[in-house]
C-alpha positions as CSV (number, residue, x, y, z in Angstrom):
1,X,0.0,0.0,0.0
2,X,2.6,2.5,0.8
3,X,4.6,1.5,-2.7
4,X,0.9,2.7,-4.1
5,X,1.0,6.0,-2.3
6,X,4.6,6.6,-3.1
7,X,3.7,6.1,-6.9
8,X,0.8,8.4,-6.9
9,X,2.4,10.7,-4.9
10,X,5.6,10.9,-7.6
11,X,3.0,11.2,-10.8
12,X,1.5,14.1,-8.8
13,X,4.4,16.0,-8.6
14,X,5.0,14.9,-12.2
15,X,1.3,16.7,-13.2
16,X,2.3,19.7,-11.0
17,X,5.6,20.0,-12.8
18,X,4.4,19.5,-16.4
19,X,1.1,22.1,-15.6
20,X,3.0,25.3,-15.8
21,X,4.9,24.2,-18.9
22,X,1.8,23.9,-21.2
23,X,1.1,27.8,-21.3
24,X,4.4,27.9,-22.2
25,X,4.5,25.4,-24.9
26,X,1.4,26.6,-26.6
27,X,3.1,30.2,-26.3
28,X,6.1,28.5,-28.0
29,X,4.0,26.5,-30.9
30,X,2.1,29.3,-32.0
31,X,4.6,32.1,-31.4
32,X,7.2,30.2,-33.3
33,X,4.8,29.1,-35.8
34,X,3.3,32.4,-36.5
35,X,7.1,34.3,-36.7
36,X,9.1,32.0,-38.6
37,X,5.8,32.4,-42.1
38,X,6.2,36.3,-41.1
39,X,10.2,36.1,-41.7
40,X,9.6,33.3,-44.4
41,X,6.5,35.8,-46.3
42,X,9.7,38.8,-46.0
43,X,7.2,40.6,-43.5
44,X,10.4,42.2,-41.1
45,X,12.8,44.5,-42.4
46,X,16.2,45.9,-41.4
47,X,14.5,47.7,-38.2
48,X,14.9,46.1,-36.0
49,X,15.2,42.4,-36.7
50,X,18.1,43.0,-39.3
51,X,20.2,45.6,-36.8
52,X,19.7,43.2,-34.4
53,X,21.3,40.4,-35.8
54,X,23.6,41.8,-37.4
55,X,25.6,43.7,-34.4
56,X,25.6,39.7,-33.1
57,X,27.3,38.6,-36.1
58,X,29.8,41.5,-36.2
59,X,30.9,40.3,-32.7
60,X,30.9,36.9,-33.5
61,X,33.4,37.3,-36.2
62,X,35.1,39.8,-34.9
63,X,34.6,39.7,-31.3
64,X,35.3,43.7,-31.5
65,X,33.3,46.2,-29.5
66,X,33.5,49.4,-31.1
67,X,35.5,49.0,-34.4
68,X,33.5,47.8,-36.9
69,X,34.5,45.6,-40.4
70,X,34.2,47.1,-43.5
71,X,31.3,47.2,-44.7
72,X,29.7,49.0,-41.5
73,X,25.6,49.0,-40.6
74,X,24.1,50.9,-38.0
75,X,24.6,49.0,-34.9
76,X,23.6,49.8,-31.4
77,X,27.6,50.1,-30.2
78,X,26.5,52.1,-26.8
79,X,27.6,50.5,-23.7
80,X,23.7,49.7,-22.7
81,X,23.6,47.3,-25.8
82,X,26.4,44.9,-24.2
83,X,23.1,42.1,-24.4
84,X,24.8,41.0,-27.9
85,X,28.0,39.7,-26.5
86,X,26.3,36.9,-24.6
87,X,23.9,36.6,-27.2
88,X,26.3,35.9,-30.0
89,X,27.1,32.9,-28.9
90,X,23.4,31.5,-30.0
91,X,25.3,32.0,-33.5
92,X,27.4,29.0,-32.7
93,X,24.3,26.8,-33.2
94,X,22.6,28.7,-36.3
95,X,23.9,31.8,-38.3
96,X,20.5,33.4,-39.3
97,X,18.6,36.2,-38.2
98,X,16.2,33.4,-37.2
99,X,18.0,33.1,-34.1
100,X,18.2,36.1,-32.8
101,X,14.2,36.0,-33.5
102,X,14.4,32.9,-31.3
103,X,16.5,33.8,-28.9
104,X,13.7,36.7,-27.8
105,X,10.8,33.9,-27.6
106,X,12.8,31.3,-26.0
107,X,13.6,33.9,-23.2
108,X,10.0,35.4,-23.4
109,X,8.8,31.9,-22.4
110,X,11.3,31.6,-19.5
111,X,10.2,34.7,-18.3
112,X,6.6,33.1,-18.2
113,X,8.0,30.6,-16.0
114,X,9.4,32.9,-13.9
115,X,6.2,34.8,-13.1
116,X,4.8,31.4,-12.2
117,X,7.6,30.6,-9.9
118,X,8.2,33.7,-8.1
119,X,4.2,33.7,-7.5
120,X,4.5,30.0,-5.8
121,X,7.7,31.0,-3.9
122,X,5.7,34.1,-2.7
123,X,2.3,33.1,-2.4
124,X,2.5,29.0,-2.2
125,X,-0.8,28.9,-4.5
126,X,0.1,26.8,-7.0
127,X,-3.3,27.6,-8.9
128,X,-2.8,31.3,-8.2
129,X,0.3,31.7,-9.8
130,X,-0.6,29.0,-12.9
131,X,-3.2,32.2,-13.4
132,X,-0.8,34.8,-13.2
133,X,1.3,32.6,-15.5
134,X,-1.5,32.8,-17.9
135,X,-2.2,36.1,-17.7
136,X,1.2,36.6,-18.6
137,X,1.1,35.2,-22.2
138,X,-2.3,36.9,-22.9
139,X,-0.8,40.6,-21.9
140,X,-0.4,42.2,-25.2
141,X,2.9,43.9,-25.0
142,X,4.3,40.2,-24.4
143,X,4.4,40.1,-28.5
144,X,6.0,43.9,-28.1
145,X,8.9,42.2,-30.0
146,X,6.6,41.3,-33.9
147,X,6.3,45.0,-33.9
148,X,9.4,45.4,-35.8
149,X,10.7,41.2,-35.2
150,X,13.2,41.9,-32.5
151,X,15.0,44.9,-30.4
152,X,17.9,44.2,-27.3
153,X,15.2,46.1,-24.7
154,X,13.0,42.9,-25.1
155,X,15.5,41.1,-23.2
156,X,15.3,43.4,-20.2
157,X,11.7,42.4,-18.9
158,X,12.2,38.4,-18.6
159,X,16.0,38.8,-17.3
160,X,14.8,41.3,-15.1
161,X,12.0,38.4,-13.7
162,X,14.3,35.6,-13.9
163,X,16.8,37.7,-12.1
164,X,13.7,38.5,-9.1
165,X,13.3,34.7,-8.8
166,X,16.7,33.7,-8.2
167,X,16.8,36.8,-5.6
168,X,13.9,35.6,-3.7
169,X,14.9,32.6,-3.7
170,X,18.5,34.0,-2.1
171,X,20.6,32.0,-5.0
172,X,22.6,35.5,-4.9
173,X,25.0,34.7,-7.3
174,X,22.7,33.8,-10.4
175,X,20.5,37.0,-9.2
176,X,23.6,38.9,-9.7
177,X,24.6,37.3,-13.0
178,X,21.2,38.1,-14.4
179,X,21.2,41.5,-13.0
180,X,24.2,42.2,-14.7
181,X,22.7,40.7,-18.3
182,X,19.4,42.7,-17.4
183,X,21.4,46.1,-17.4
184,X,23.5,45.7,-20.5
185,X,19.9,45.6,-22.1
186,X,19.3,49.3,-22.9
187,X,19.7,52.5,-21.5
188,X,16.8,52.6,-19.2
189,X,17.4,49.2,-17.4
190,X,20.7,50.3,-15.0
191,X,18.0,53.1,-13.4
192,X,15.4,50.9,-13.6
193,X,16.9,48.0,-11.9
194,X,17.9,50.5,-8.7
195,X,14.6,51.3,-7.9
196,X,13.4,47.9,-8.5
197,X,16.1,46.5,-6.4
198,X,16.4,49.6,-3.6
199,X,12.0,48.5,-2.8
200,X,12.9,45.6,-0.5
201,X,15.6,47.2,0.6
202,X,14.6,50.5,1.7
203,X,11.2,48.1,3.3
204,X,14.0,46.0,5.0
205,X,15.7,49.3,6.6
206,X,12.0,50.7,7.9
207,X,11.3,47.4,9.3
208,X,14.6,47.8,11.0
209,X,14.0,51.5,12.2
210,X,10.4,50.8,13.6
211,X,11.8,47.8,15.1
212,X,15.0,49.2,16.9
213,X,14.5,53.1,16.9
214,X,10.8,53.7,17.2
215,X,10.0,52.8,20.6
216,X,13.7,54.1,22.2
217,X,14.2,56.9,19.6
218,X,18.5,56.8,19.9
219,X,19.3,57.3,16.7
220,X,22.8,55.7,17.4
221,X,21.0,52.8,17.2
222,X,21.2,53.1,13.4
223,X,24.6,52.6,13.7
224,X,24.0,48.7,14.6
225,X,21.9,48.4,11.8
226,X,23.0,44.3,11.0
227,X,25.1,43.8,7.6
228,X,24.6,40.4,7.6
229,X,25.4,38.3,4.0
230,X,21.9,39.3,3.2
231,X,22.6,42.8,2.8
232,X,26.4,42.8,1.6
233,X,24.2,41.3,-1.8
234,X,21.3,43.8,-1.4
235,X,24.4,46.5,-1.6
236,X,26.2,44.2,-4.4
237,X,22.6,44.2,-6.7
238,X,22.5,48.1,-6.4
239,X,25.8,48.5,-7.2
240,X,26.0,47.0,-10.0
241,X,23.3,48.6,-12.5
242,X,25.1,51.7,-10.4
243,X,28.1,51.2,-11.9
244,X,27.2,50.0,-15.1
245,X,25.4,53.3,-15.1
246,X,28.6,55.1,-14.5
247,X,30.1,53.6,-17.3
248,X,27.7,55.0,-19.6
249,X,27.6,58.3,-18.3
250,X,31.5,58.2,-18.7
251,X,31.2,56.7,-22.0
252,X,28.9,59.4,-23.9
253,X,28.0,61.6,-21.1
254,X,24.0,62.5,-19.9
255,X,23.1,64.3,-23.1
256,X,24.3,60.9,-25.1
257,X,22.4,58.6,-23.3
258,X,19.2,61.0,-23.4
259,X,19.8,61.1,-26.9
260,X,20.1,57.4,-27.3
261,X,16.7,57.3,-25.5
262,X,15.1,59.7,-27.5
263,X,14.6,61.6,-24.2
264,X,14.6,65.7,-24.5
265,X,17.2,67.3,-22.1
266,X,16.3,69.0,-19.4
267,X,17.3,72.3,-20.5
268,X,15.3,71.9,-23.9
269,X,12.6,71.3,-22.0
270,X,12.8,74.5,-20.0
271,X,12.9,76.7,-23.2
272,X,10.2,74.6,-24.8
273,X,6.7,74.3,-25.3
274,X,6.0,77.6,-23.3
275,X,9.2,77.0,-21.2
276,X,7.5,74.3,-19.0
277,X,8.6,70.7,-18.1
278,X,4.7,70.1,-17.1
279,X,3.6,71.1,-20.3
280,X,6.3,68.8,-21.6
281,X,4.0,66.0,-19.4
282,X,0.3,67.1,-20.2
283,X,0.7,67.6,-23.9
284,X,-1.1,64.4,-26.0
285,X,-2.4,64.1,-22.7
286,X,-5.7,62.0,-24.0
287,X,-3.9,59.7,-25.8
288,X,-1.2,58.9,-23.0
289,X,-4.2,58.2,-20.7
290,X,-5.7,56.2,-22.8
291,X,-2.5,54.1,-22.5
292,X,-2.2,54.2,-19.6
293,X,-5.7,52.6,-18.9
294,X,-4.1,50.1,-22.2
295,X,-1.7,48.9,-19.7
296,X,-3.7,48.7,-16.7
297,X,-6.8,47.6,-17.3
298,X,-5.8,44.0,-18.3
299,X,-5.0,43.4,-14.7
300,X,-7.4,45.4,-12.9
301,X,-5.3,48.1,-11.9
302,X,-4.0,46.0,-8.6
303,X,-0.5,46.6,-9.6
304,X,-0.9,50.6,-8.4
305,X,-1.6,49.1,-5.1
306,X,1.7,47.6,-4.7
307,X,5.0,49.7,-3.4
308,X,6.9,47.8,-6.2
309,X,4.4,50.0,-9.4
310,X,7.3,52.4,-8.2
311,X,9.3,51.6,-11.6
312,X,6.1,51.8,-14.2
313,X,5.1,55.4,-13.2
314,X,8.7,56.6,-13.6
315,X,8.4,54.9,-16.7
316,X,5.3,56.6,-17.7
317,X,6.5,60.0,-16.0
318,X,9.7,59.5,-18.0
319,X,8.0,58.2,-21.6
320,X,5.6,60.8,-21.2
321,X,7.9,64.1,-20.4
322,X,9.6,62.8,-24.0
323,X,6.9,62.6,-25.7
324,X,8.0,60.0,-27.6
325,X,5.0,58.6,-29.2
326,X,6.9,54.9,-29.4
327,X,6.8,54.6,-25.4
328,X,2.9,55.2,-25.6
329,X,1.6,55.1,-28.9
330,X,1.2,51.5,-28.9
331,X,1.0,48.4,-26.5
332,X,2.0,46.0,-28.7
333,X,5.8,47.0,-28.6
334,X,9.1,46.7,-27.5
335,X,9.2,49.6,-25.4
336,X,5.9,48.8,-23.8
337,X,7.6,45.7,-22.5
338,X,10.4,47.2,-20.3
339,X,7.6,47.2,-17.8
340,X,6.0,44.4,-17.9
341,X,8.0,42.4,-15.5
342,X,7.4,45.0,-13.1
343,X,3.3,44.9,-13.5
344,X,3.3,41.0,-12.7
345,X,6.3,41.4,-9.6
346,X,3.4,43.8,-8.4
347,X,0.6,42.6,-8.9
348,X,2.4,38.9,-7.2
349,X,2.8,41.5,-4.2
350,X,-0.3,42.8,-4.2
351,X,-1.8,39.3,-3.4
352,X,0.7,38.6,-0.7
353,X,-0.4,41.9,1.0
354,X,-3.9,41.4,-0.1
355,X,-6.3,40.1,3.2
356,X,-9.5,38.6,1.2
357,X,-11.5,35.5,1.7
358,X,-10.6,32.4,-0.3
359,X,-13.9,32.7,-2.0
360,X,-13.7,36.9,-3.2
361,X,-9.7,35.3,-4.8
362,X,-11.2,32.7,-6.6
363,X,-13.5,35.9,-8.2
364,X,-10.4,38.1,-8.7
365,X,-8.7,35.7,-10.1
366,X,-11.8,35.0,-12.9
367,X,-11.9,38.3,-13.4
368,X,-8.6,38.5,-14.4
369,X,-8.6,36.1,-16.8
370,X,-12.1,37.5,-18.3
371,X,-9.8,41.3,-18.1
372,X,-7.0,39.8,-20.0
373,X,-9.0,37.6,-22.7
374,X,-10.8,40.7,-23.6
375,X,-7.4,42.7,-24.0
376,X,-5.7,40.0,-25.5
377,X,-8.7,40.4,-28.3
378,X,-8.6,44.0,-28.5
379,X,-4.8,44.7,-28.9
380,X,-2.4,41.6,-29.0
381,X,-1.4,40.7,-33.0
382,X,-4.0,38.0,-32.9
383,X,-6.5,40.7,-32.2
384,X,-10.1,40.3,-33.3
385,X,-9.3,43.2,-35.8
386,X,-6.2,41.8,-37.4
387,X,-8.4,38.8,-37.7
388,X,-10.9,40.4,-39.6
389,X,-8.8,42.6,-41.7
390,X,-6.9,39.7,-42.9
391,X,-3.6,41.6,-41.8
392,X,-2.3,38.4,-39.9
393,X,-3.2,36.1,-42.7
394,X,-1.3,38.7,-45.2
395,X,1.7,39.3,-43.3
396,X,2.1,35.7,-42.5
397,X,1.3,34.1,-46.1
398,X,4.2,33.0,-48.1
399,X,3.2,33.5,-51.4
400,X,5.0,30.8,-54.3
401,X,7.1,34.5,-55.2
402,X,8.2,34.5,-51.9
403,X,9.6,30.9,-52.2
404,X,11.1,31.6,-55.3
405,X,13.2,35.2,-53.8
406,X,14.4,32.4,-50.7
407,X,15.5,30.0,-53.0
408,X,17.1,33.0,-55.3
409,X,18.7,34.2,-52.9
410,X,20.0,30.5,-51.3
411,X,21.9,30.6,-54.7
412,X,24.3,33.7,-53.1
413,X,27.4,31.7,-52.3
414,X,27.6,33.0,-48.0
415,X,31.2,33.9,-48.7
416,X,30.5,36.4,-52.1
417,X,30.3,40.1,-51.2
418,X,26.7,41.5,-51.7
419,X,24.7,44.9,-52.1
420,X,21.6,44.8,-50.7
421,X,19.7,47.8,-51.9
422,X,16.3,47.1,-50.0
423,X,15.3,45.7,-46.2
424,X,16.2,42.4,-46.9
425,X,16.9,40.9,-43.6
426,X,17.5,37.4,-45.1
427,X,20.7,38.6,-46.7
428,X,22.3,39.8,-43.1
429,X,24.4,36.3,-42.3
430,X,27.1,37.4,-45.0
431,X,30.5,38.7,-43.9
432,X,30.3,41.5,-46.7
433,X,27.5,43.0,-47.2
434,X,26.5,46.5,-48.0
435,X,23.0,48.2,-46.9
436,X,21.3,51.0,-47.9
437,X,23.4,54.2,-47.0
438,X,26.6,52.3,-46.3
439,X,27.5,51.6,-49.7
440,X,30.6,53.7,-51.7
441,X,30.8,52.1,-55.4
442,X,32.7,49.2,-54.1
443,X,33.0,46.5,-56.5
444,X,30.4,43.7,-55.5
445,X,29.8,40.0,-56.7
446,X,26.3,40.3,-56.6
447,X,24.2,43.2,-56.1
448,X,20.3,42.9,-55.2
449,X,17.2,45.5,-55.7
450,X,13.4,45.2,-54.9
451,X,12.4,48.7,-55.8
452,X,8.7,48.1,-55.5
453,X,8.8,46.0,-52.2
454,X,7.9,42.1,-51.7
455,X,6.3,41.3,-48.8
456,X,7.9,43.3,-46.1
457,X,10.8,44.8,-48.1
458,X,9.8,48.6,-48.1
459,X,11.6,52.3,-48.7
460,X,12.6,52.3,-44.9
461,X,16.6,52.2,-44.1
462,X,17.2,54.4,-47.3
463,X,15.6,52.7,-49.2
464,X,16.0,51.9,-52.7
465,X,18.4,54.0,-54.8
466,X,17.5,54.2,-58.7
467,X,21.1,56.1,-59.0
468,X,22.9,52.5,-57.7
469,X,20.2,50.2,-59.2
470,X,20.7,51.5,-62.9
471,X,24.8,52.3,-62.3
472,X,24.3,48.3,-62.2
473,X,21.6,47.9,-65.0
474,X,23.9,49.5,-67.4
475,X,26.9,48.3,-66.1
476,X,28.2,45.6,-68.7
477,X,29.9,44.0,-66.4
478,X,27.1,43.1,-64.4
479,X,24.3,40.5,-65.9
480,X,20.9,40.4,-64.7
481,X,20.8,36.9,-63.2
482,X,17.6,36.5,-61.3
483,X,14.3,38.2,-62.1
484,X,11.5,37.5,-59.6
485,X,8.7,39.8,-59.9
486,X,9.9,43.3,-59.3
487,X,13.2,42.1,-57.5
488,X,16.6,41.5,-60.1
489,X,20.0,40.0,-58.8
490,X,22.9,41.1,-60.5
491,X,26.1,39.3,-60.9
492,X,29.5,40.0,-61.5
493,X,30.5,39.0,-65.0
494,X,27.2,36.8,-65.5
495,X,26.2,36.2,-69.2
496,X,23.3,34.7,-70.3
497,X,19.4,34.5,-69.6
498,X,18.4,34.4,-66.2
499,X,18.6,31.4,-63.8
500,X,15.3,32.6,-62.3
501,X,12.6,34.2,-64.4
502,X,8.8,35.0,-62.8
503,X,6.8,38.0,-64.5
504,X,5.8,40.7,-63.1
505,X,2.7,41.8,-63.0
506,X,1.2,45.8,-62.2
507,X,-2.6,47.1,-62.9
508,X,-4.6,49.6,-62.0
509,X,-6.8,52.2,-62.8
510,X,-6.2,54.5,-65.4
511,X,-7.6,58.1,-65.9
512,X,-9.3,59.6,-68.9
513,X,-9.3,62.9,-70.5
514,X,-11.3,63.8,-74.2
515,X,-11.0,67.0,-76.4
516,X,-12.5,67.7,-79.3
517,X,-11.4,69.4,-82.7
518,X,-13.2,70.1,-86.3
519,X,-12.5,66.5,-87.9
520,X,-10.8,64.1,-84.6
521,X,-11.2,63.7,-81.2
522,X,-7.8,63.3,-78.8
523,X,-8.4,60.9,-75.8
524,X,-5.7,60.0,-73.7
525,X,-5.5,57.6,-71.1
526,X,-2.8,57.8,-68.5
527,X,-1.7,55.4,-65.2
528,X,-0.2,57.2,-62.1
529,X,3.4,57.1,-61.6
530,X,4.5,53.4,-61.1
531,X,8.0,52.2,-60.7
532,X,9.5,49.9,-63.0
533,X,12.5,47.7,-63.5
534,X,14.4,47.7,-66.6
535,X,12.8,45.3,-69.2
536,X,10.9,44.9,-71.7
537,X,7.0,45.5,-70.9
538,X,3.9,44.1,-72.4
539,X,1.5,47.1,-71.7
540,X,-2.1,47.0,-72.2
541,X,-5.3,49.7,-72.2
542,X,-9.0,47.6,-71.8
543,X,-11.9,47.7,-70.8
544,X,-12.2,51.1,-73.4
545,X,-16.3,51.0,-74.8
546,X,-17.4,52.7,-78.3
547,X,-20.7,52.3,-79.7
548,X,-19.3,51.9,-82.9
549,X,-18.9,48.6,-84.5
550,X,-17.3,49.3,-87.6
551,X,-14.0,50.9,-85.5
552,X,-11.2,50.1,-87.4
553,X,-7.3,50.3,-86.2
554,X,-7.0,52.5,-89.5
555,X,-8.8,54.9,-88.4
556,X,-7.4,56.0,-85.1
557,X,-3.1,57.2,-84.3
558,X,-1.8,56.0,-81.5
559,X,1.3,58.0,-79.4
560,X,2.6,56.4,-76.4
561,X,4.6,59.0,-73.8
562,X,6.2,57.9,-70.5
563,X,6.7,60.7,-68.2
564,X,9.5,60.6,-65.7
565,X,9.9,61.5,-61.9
566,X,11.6,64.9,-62.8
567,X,9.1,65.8,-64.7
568,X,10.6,65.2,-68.5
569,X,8.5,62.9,-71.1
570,X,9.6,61.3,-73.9
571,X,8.2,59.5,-77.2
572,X,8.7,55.2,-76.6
573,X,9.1,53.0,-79.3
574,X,6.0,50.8,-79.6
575,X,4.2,48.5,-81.3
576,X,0.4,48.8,-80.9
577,X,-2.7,46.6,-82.0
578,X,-6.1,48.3,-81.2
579,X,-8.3,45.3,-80.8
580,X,-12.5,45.6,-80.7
581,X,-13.6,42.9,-78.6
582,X,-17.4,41.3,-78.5
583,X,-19.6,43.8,-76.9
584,X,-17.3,46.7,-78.5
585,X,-14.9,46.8,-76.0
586,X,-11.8,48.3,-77.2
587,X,-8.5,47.0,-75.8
588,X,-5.0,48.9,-76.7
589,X,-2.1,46.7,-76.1
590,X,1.8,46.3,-77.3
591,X,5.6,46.3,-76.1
592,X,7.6,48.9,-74.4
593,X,11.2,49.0,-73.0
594,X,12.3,50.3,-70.0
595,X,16.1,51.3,-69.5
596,X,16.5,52.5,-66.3
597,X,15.1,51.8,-62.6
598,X,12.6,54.6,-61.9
599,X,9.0,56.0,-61.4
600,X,7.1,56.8,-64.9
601,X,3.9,57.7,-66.0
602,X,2.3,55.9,-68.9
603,X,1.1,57.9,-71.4
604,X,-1.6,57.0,-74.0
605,X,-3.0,59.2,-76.4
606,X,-5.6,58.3,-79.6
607,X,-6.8,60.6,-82.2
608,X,-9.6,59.5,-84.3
609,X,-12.0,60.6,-86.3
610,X,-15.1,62.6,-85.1
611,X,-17.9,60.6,-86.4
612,X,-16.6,58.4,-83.2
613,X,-18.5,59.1,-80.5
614,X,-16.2,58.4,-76.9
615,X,-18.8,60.4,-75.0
616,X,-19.7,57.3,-73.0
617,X,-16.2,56.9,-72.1
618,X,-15.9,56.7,-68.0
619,X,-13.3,56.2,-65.3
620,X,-13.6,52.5,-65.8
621,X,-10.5,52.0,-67.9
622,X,-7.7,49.9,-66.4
623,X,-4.0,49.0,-67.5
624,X,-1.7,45.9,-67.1
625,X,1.8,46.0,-67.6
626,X,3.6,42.8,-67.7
627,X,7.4,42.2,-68.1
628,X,8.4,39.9,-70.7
């Protein structure tokens, strides 16, 4: 019988141990899932994912802190950013930007763990905390990090909780470790990490006080104040965000790391905005309210009733004073999340301190839940909204385009320098490669442009050039040796036809204008300005009605103009077939070639006889270019 016990007692503990871990792997499943279509669909660009990764793999191949190889990218080199040098290692076991993506969610989920051990260390309510575990992965700013696929401040919130557990649980020396990696995250965390971390200890000293002083008043007393082991790693955990802190300041000086912050100065503020640092505070008031309530309202406000809140109001006094729209313009971000940990440490504290009937818990705890479920719908990215708008299911659909550019760009030997003339994040893992801004005519072995975008490759980071794109068009050196849609790949010394060939395809509407002479009529129809890749162009005008079935191509001239971004037009060499279809629909169609990367306006302009009545004509008329 006791064998018996003994084996249900171990599968107990078993349950218990393998409970907490299924919010966690769920997170994981669908979090991974979700991320790896959005990278695979091109939906992150060099912000922030791409800077990210990229100041680890400077460091892991050159393991140097403030010089960086040629060619450079703008990297994070502050002090605060030290996060990559532990991080780098992760590279050992994949070079991608992949795993820096997974190195955020692995440690997001951890953190998720922590929350649900510090609230059994604390409150020994092992269904309690699974709900504050929950909680955790339903608060929207715990997918802060999609916004923009990664930033080093993500770090700071579940190092920060990791960091809290080991402290309460007085293993001192892996609470100092991940102190030290939770203020190396970004500029905020040293300061952030004092007054988190000065809370129990300044509680500790006014216990002491009322304890030894209050009743005898000597003051001398102080003097005895016990610095037991304790307290020599209370001081230690202030000291070192402290002097990390230092560091910086030494570094780049308070105006530096202000900057770095996007914090005004003080001084700016003074002579500012009236000259008042409150007006600083109350201007967008509404919509930093609003936020605020964003933040809170998922758990109920009980965090504000907790001494440790301390560090989210200085947030939000700090944020707000800047008026930085990115600490309070939306949840769902990286910056959001700096205080996250410190909402769940509080509201863990608040139940500790919080005298209520096992029945009125069981309540707070539903509502809670209910609370978070409803913000979880409202803001997180799997928001009713993004549901219905189809924005999740667009950013996280690869398309057979988008499986073509990943296997084009698999054909880039790793160790070939590159010019990457777009946000292409997937091309980061290469030792030479050149972005947007950072590139001085060096000679390249293969040189890459999407000038109209795929997925999420935009103008952002500089953008695309048309000056470098076409010095590489017309460059005979240089053959075109992948065209995918709107993206080419150029390679040094290439000749041939492409390896990779898929048309591209661009229609819209197109306006209309009449005028009429003595004997013809002039109609024109003309597309806004579209950018195009050099190539040669099947163009086509449709949808074009006259009530006249007798039309013949005879009877109408045809001039095609494209009109550039500066303003200049020119005559193109065509060849056009003026087609009437059943039901007398006109269509226009024929070739045109395009030289040059650039934005152009396409031109079409028919005279033809009067007897020809186009009055009918509308706004209905579309066009479909087509590269050949």
């Amino acid at each position: 019988m006791s064998e018996e016990i003994k084996i249900v007692t171990s599968l107990k503990k078993i349950v218990f141990l393998l409970i907490p871990l299924i919010p966690i792997a769920l997170f994981f499943f669908f979090v991974v899932r979700l991320n790896l279509l959005e990278y695979n669909s091109y939906s992150y660009t060099q912000f922030d994912l791409g800077v990210g990764f990229r100041t680890l793999f400077n460091f892991h191949t050159t393991y140097h802190f403030y010089s960086w190889p040629n060619p450079p990218i703008e990297t994070p080199e502050t002090f605060s950013k030290l996060i990559y040098v532990p991080l780098s290692l992760t590279l050992y076991i994949y070079n991608s930007p992949l795993t820096f993506l997974f190195d955020q969610i692995i440690l997001i989920a951890l953190g998720g763990f922590a929350v649900f051990s510090i609230s059994k260390k604390i409150l020994e309510n092992f269904w309690l905390s699974l709900i504050l575990e929950i909680i955790y992965f339903l608060y929207p700013s715990t997918y802060g990090f999609m916004t923009q696929g990664g930033n080093f401040m993500v770090f700071f919130e579940p190092l920060l909780l990791i960091g809290y557990y080991f402290y309460i649980k007085n293993n001192n020396f892996l609470a100092a470790v991940f102190i030290i990696l939770a203020s190396i995250t970004n500029e905020f965390a040293p300061i952030m990490l004092v007054i988190f971390y000065l809370i129990p200890y300044t509680s500790n000293i006014i216990v002491f006080i009322k304890t030894h002083i209050g009743t005898n008043r000597r003051i001398s007393r102080l003097i005895q104040f016990p610095l037991g082991k304790k307290q020599v790693w209370n001081i230690l955990f202030l000291l070192i965000p402290i002097i990390i802190f230092l560091i910086e300041i030494g570094l780049y000086g308070i105006a530096g790391i202000m900057a770095s912050a996007r914090i005004n100065s003080f001084s700016t503020a003074l002579n500012s905005h009236g000259g008042s640092i409150f007006q600083d505070l109350i201007q967008n008031f509404p919509s930093k309210l609003s936020f605020l309530n964003e933040v809170l309202e998922p758990v109920l406000y009980l965090p504000i009733l907790s001494i440790y809140s301390i560090p989210i109001f200085i947030y939000f006094i700090v944020a707000w004073y800047s008026n930085q729209n990115l600490y309070y313009g939306n949840l769902v971000s990286q910056y959001p999340f700096l205080f996250s940990g410190f909402v769940f440490v509080s509201l863990v504290h608040f139940f500790k301190r919080a005298s209520v009937k096992s029945t009125t818990l069981r309540k707070l705890a539903i509502l809670l839940i209910i609370s978070s479920l409803i913000s979880f719908a409202l803001y997180s990215p799997f928001s009713v909204g993004n549901l219905q708008s189809g924005n999740l299911n667009n950013e996280s659909t690869v398309t057979p385009l988008e499986k073509n550019l990943t296997a084009a760009f698999n054909l880039i030997p790793m160790n070939t320098s590159v010019l990457v003339q777009n946000d292409i994040v997937q091309l980061d893992n290469r030792q030479q490669v050149y972005f947007p801004g950072y590139y001085s005519n060096e000679v390249v072995q293969y040189a890459v442009f999407a000038p109209a975008g795929v997925g999420g490759i935009n103008n952002g980071y500089n953008g695309f050039s048309p000056t470098i794109g076409n010095s590489f068009a017309n460059n005979a050196s240089y053959g075109l040796y992948v065209r995918l849609g709107n993206v080419e790949i150029y390679k040094l010394h290439y000749i041939g036809a492409p390896v990779m060939f898929s048309k591209e395809i661009i229609e819209g509407q197109s306006s209309f204008y009449s005028k009429n002479f003595s004997s013809y009529t002039n109609i024109s129809f003309s597309t806004g300005f579209i950018f195009l890749s050099p190539g040669s162009y099947n163009l086509t005008f449709s949808n074009i009605v006259t009530p006249n079935s007798d039309f013949s191509q005879k009877n109408v001239s045809v001039e095609l103009n494209l009109l550039f971004s500066d303003g200049e037009s020119s005559n193109v060499n065509y060849t056009f077939n003026a087609n009437l279809l059943p039901g007398n629909v006109l269509t226009f169609s024929g070739h045109i070639q395009i030289n040059n990367f650039d934005s152009y306006a396409i031109k079409l302009g028919i005279s033809v006889p009067k007897t020809y009545d186009f009055s009918s004509l509308g706004f209905s008329q579309y066009y479909v270019a087509s590269i050949l």
